[in-house]
Steps between C-alpha positions, in 0.01 A plus 500: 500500500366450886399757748748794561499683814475875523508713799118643561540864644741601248434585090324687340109587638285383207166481766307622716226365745222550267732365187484100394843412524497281217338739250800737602779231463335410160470810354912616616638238376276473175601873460880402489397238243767265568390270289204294689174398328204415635593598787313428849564622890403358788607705800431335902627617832768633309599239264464538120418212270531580146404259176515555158771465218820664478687536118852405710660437840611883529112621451380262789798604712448875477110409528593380845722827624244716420224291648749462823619854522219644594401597891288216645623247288718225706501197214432472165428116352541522106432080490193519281710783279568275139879580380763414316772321685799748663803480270732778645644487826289801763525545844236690761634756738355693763600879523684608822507816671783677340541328216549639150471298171839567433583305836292276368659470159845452668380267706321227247626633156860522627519952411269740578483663186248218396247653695308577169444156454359430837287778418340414174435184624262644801398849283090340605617531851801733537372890350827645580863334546523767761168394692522182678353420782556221804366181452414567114583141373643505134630248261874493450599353102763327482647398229 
């Protein structure tokens, strides 16, 4: 998939400075079990390299978000990640202040009443359809 960019001082706090970064990325995005095996993280002056195998193109993708949405993090590269080929169509987007997912819905989906669908498909990174944040980056299905 390539290196995504995320923006570093916003996302959720996952460590401290007595906390290995990496441990803590592992172990979030291992907890939302997205579908990952053997999975490894390398975390550097803010970037995050992760490796292992993902069961589809989804898994790895939401792998990366929750990886990237995380305070400190400014790049994610998911290269050494092993998965299957991307057959739907997704697009990334970066939260802005004042946006909704309904907005959001409207504006990619073509109504905002398909905001539930914009929503399952970030649930490992979105809690509440209600609580987004600026500069949150989420993946936007399609078809």
């Amino acid at each position: 998939m390539g290196l995504f960019d995320f923006v570093i001082d916003q996302g959720k706090k996952l460590f401290g400075a007595g906390d290995d970064p990496a441990t803590k990325i592992k172990e979030a995005v291992e907890a939302a079990n997205p579908g990952v095996q053997n999975l490894n993280v390398e975390f550097k002056d803010g970037q995050v390299n992760l490796s292992g195998q993902a069961a589809s193109a989804e898994a790895l993708e939401k792998a990366v978000l929750i990886a990237g949405n995380v305070q400190g993090v400014s790049g994610v590269s998911s290269d050494q990640v092993q998965a299957p080929p991307q057959t739907g169509q997704i697009e990334y987007y970066v939260i802005q202040k004042g946006d909704t997912l309904s907005a959001i819905a409207k504006k990619f989906l073509g109504k905002a009443s398909a905001y539930p669908k914009i929503f399952e498909a970030n649930r490992e990174v979105i809690k509440d359809p209600d609580l987004i944040y600026p500069g949150q980056k989420i993946r936007i299905p399609l078809n």
